[in-house]
Biopython code that builds the backbone (N, CA, C, O; Angstrom):
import numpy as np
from Bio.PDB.StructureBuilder import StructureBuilder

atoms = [
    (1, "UNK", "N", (-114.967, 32.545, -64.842)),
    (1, "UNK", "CA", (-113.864, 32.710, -65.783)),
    (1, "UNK", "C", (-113.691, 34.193, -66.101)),
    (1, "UNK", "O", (-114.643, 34.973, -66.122)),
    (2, "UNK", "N", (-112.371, 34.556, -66.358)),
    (2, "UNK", "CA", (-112.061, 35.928, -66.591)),
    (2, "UNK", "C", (-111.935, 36.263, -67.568)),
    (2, "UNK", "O", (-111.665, 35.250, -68.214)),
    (3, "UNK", "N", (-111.946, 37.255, -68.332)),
    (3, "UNK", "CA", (-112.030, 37.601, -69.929)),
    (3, "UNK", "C", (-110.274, 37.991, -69.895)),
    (3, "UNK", "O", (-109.757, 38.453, -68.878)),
    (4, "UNK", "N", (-109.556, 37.744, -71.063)),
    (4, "UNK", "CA", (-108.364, 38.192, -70.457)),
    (4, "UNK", "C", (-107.501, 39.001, -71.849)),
    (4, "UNK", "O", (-106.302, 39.135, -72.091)),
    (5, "UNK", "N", (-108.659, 39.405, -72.526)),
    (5, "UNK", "CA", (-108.520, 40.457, -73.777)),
    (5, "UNK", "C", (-108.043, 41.648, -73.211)),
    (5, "UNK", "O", (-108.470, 42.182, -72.188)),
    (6, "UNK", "N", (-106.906, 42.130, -74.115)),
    (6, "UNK", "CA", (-106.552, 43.569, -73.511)),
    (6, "UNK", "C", (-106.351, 44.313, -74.934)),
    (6, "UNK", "O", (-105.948, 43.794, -75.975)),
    (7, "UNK", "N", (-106.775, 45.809, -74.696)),
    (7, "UNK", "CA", (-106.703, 46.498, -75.872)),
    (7, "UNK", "C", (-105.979, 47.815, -75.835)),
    (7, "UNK", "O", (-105.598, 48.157, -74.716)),
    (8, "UNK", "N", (-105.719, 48.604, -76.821)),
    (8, "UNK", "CA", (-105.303, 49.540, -77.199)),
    (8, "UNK", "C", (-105.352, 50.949, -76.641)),
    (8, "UNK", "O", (-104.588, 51.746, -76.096)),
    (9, "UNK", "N", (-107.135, 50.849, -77.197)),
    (9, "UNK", "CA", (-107.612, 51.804, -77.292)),
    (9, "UNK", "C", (-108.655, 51.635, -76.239)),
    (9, "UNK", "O", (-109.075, 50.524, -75.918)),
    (10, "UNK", "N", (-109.232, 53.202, -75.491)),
    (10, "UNK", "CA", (-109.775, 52.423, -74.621)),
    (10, "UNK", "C", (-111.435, 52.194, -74.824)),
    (10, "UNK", "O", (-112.116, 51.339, -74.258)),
    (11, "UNK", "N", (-111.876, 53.177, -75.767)),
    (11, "UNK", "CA", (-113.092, 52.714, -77.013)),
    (11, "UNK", "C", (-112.889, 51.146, -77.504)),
    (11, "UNK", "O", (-113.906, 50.505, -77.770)),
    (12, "UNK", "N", (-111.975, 50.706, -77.592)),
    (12, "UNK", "CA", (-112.566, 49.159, -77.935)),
    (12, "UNK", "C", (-113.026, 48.545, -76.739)),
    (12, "UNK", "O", (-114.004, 47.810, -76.873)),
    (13, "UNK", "N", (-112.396, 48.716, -75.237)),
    (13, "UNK", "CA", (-112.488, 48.029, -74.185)),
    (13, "UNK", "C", (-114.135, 48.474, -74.103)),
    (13, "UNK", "O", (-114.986, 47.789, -73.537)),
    (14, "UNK", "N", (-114.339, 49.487, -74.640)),
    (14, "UNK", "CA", (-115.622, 49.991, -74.121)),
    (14, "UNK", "C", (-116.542, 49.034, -75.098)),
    (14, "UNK", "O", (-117.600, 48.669, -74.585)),
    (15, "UNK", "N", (-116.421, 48.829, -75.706)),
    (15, "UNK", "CA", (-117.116, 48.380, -76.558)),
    (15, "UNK", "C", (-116.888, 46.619, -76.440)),
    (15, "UNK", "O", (-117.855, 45.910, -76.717)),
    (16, "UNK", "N", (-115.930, 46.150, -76.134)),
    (16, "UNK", "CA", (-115.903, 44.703, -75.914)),
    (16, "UNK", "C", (-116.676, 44.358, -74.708)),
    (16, "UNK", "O", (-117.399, 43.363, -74.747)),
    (17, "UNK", "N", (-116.581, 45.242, -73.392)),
    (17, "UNK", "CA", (-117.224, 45.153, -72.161)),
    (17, "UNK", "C", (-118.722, 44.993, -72.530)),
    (17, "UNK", "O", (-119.102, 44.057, -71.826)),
    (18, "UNK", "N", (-119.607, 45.365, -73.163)),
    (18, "UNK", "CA", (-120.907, 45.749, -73.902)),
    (18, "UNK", "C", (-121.225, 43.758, -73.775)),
    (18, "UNK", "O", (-122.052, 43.103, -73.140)),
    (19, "UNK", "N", (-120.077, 43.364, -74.743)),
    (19, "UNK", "CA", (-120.564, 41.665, -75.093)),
    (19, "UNK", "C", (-120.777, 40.655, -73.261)),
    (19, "UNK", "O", (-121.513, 39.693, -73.042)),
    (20, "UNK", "N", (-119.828, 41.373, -72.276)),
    (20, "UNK", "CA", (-120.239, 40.970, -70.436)),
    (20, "UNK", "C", (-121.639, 41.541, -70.153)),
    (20, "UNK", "O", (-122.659, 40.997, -69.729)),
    (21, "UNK", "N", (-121.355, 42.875, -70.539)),
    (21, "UNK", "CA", (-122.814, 43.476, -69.650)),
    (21, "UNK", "C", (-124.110, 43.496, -70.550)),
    (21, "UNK", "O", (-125.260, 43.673, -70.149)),
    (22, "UNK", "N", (-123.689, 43.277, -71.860)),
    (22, "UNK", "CA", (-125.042, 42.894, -72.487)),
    (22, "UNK", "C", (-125.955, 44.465, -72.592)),
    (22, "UNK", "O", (-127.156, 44.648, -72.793)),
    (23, "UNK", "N", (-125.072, 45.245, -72.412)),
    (23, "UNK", "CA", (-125.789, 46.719, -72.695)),
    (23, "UNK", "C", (-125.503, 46.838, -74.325)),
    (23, "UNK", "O", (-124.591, 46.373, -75.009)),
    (24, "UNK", "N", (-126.568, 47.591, -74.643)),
    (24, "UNK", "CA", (-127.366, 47.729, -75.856)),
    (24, "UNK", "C", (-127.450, 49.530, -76.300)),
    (24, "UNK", "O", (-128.501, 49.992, -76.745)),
    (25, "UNK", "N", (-126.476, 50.211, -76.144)),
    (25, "UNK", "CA", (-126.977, 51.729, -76.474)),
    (25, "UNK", "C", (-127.832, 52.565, -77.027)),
    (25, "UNK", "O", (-128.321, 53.660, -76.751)),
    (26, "UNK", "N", (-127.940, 51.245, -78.469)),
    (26, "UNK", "CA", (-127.857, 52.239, -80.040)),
    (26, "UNK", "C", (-129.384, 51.775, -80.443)),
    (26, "UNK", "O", (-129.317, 50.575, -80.710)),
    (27, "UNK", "N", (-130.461, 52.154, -80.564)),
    (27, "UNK", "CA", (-131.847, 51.800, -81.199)),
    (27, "UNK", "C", (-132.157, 52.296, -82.197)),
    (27, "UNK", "O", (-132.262, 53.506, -82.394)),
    (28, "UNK", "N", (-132.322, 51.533, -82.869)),
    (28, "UNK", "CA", (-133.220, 51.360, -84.086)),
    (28, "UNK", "C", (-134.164, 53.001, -84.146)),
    (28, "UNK", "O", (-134.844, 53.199, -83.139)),
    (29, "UNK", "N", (-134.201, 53.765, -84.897)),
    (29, "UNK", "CA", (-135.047, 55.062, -84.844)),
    (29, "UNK", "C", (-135.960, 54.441, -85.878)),
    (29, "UNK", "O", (-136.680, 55.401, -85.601)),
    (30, "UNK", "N", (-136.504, 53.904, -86.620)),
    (30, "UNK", "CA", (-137.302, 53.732, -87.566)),
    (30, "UNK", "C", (-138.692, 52.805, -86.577)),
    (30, "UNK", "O", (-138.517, 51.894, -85.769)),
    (31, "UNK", "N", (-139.979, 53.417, -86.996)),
    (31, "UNK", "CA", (-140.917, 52.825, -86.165)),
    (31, "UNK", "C", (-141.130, 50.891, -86.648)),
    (31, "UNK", "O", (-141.013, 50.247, -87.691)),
    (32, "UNK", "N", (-141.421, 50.634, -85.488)),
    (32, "UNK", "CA", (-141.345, 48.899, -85.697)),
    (32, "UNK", "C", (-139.720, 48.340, -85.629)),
    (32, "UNK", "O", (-139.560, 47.125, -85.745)),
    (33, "UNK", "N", (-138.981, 48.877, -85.514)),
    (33, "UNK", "CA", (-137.624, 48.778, -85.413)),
    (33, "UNK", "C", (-137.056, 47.844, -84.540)),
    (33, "UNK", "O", (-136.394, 46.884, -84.935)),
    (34, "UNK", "N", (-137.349, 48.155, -83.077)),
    (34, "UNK", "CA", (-137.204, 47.461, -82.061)),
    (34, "UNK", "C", (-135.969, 46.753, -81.717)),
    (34, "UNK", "O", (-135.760, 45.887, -80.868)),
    (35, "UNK", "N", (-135.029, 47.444, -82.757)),
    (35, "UNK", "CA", (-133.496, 46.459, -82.341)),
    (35, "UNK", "C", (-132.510, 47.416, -81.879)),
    (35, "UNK", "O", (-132.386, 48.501, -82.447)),
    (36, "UNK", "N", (-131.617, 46.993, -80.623)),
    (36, "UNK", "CA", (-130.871, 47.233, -80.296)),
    (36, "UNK", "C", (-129.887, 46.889, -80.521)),
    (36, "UNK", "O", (-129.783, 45.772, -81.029)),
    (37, "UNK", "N", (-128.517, 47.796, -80.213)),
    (37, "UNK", "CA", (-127.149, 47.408, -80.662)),
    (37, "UNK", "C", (-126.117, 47.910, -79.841)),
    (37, "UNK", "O", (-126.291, 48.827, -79.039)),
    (38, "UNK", "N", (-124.712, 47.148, -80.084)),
    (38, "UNK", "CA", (-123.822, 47.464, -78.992)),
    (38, "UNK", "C", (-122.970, 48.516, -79.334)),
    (38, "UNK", "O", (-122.550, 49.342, -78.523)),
    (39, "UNK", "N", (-122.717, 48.495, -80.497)),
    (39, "UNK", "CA", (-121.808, 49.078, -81.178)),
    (39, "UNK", "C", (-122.246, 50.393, -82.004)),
    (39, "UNK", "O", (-123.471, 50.436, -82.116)),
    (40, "UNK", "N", (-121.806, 51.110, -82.407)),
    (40, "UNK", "CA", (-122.196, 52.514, -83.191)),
    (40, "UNK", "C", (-121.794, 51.867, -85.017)),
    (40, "UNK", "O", (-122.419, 52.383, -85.944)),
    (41, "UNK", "N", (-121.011, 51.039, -85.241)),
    (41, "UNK", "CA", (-120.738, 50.776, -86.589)),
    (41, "UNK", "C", (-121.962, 49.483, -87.242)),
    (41, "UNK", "O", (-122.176, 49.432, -88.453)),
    (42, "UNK", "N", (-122.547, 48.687, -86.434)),
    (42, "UNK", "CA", (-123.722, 47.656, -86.542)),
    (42, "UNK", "C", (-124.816, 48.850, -86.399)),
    (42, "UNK", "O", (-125.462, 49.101, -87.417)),
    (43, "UNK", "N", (-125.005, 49.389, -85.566)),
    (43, "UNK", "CA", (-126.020, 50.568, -85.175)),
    (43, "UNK", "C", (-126.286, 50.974, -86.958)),
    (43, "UNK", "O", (-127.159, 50.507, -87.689)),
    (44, "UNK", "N", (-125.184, 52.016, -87.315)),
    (44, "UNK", "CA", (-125.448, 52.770, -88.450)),
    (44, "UNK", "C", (-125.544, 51.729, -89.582)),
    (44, "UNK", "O", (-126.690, 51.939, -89.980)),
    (45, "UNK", "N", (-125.156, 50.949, -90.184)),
    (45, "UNK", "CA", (-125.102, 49.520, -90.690)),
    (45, "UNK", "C", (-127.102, 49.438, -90.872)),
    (45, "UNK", "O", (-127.968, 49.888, -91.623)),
    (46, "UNK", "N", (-127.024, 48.768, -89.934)),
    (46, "UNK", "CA", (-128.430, 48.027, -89.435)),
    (46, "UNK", "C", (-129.278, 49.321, -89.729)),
    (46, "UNK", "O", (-129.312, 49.559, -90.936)),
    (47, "UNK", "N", (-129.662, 49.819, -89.301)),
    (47, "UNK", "CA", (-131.078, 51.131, -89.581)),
    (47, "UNK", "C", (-130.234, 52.262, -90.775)),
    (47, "UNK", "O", (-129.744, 53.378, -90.600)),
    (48, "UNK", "N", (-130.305, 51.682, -91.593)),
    (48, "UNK", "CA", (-129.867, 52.720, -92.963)),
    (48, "UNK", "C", (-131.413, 52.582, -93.093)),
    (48, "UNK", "O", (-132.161, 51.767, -92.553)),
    (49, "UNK", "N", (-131.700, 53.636, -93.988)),
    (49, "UNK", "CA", (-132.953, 53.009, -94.493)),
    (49, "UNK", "C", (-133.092, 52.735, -95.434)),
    (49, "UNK", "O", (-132.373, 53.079, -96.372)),
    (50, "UNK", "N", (-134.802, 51.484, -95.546)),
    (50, "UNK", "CA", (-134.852, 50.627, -96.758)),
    (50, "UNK", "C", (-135.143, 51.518, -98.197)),
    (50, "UNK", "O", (-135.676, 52.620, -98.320)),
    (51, "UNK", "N", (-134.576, 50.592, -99.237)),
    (51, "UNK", "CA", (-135.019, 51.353, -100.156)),
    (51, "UNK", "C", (-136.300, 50.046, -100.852)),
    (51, "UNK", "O", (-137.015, 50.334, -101.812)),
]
sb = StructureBuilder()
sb.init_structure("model")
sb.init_model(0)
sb.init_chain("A")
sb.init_seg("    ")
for serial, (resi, resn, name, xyz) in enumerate(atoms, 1):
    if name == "N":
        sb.init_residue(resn, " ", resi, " ")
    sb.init_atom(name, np.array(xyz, "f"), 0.0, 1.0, " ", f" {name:<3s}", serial, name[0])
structure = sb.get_structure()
């Protein structure tokens, strides 16, 4: 089956393609962290740090 989303911009395509290829850019910098992410806005989100 074909994905048949079309976008704008071409940063979203880049970023929707991520959910096919299952690439992961963005890691966690905090030790024990161990999570990856697709996106740069979940990325910064996710590893704020705890208070």
């Amino acid at each position: 089956m074909r994905c048949r989303k079309s976008f704008i911009q071409r940063n979203s395509l880049t970023i929707h393609m991520r959910i096919h290829t299952e690439e992961k850019p963005y890691e966690c910098p905090y030790p024990g962290g161990g999570k990856r992410f697709a996106d740069v806005d979940t990325f910064q989100t996710a590893s704020m740090p705890p208070f």
